[in-house]
C-alpha positions as a Markdown table, in Angstrom:
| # | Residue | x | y | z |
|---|---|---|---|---|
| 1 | Unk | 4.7 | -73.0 | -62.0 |
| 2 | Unk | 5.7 | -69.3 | -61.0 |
| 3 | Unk | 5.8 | -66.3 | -63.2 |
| 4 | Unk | 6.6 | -63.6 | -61.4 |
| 5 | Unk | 9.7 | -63.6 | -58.8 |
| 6 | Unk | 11.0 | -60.8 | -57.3 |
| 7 | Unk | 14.4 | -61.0 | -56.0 |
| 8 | Unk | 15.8 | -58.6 | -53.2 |
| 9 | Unk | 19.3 | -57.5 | -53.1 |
| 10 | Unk | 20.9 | -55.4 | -50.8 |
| 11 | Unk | 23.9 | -55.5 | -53.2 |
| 12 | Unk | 26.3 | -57.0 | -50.7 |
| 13 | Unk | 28.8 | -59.4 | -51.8 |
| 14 | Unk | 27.0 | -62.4 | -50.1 |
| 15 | Unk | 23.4 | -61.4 | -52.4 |
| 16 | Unk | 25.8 | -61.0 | -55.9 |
| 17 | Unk | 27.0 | -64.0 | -55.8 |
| 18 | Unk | 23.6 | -65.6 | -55.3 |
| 19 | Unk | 22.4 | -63.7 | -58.0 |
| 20 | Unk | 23.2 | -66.3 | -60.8 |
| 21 | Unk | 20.7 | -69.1 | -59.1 |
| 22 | Unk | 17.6 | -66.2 | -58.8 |
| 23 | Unk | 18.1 | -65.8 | -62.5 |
| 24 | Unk | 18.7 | -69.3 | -63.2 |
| 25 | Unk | 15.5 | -70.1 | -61.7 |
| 26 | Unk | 13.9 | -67.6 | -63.7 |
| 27 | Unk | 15.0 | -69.4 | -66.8 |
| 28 | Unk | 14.0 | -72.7 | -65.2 |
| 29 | Unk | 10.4 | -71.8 | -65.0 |
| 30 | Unk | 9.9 | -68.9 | -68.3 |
| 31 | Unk | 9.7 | -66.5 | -65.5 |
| 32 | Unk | 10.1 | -62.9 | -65.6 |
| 33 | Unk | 12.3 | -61.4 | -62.4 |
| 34 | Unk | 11.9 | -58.2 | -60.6 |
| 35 | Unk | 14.9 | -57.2 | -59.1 |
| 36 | Unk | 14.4 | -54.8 | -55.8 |
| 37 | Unk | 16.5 | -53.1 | -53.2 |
| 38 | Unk | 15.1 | -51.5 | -50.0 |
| 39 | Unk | 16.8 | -48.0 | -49.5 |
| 40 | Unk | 17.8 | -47.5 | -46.2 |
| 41 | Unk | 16.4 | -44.6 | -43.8 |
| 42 | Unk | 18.3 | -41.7 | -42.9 |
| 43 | Unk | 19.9 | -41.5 | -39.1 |
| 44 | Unk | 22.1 | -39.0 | -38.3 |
| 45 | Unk | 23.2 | -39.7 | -35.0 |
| 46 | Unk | 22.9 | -37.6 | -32.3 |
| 47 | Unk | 26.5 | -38.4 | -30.0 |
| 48 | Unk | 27.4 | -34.8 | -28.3 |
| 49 | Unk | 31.2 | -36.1 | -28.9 |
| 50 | Unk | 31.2 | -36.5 | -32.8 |
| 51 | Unk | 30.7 | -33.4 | -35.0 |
| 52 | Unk | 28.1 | -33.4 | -37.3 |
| 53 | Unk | 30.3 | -32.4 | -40.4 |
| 54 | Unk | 31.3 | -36.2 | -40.3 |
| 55 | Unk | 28.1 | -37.4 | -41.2 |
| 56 | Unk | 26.4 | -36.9 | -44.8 |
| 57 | Unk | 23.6 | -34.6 | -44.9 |
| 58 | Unk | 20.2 | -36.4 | -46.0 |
| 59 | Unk | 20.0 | -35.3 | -49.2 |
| 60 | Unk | 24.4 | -36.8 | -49.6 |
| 61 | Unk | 22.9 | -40.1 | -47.7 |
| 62 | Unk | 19.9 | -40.5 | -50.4 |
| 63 | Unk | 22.1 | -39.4 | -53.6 |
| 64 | Unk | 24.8 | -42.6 | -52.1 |
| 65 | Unk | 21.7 | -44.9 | -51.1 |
| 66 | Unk | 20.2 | -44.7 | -55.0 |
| 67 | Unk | 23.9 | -44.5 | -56.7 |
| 68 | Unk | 24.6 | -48.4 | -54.7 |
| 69 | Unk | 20.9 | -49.4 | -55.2 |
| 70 | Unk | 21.3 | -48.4 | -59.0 |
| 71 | Unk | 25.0 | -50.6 | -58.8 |
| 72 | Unk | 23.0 | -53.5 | -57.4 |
| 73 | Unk | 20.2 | -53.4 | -59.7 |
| 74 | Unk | 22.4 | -53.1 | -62.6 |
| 75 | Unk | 24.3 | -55.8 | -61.6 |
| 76 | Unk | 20.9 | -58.5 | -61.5 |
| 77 | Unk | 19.4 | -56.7 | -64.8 |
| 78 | Unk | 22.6 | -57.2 | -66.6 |
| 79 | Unk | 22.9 | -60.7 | -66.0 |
| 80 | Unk | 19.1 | -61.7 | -66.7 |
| 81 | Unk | 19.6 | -59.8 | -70.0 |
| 82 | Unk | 23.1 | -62.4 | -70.6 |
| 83 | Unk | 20.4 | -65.3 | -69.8 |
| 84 | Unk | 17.2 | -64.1 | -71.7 |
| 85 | Unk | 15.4 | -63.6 | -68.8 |
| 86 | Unk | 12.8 | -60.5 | -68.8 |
| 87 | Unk | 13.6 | -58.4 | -65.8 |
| 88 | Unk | 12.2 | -55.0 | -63.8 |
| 89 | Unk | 13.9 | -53.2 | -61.4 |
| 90 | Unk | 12.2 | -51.0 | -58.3 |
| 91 | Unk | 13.0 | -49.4 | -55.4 |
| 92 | Unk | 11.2 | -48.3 | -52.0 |
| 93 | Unk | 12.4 | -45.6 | -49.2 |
| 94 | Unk | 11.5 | -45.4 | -45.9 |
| 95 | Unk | 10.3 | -48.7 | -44.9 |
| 96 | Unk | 11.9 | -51.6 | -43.5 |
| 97 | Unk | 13.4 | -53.9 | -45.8 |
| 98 | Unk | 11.2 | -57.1 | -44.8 |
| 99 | Unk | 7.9 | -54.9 | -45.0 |
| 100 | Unk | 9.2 | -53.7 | -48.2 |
| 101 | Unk | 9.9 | -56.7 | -49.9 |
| 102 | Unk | 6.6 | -58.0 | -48.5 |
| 103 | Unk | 5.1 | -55.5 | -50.6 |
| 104 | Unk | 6.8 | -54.7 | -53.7 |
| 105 | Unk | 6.2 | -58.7 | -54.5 |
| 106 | Unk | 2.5 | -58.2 | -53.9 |
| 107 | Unk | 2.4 | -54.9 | -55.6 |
| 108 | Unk | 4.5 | -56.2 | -58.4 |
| 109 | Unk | 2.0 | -59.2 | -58.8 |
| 110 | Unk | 4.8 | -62.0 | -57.8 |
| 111 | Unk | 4.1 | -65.6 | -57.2 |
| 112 | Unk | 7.6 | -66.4 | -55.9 |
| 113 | Unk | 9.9 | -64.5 | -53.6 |
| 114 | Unk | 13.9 | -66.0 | -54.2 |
| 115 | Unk | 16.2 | -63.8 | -51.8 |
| 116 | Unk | 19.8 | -64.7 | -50.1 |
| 117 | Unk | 19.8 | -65.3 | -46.6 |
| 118 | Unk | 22.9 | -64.3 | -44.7 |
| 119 | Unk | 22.1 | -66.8 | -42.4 |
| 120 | Unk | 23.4 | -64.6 | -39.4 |
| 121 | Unk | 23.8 | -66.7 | -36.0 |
| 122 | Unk | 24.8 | -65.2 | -32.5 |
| 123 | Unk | 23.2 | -61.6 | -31.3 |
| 124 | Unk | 22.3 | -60.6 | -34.9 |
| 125 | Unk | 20.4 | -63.2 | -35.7 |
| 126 | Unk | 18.3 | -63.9 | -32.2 |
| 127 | Unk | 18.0 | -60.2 | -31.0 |
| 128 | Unk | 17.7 | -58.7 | -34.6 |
| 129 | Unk | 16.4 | -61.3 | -36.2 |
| 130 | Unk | 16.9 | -61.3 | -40.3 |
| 131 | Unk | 15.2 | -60.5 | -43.2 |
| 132 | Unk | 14.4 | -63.5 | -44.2 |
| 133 | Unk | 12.6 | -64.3 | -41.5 |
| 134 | Unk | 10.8 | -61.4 | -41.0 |
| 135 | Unk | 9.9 | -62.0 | -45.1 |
| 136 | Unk | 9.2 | -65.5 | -44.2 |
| 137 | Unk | 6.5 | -64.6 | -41.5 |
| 138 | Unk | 4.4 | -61.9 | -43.3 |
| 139 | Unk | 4.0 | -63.2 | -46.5 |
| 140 | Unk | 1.3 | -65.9 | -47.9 |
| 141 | Unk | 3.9 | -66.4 | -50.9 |
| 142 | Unk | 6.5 | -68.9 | -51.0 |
| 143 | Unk | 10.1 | -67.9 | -50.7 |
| 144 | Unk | 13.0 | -69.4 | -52.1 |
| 145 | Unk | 16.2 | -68.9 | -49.7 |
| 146 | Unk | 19.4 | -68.8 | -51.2 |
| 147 | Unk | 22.4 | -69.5 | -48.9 |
């Protein structure tokens, strides 16, 4: 039914442990997986009460982003391998994580998009609203959410 999934992880606790059922449903269907991880944009913040040698400089902040991506990555490849399932790993910088997982599944040729949902409540989730439903509402494909 799907071969292709890509699976998102932001490498947080909550996305490791949900891991296991991405590649588990990679097995399920003789699907390969392609692990991604959104890097994050560079802010430094501009308070006139904080001194700016507190604060990595871009190129610190980019080295740290692709060293945790890289940890996270590992972490999905290495247990696909354990299971037999073929798995890819990619990255994108300096777009929003929903619009980037939006695209790397189309780029990447997925049929399936299987990504944790923190399921965040209270004035994260109605003001900021989450990735998976910003995922949810601009992609054609179907996504899986893990909770």
């Amino acid at each position: 039914m799907f071969s292709k999934i890509l699976f998102p992880t932001d490498g947080s606790e909550f996305a490791q442990a949900r891991l296991g059922k991405a590649v588990e449903l990679a097995k399920h269907f003789n699907a390969s997986l392609v692990v991604f991880h959104a890097l994050p944009r560079y802010h430094y913040p501009l308070h006139l009460d904080m001194t700016p040698f507190s604060f990595p400089t871009r190129e610190e902040f980019d080295a740290q982003s692709r060293a945790r991506a890289q940890h996270a990555l590992d972490a999905v490849s290495q247990a696909a391998a354990q299971a037999g399932v073929s798995c890819s790993t990619r990255t994108m910088a300096e777009v929003p994580a929903a619009e980037a997982i939006v695209q790397a599944a189309q780029d990447e040729g997925c049929d399936l998009i299987c990504m944790a949902s923190h399921g965040q409540s209270g004035f994260s989730g109605a003001f900021l609203g989450s990735n998976a439903t910003k995922v949810l509402t601009h992609t054609s494909l179907p996504v899986f959410v893990l909770r």
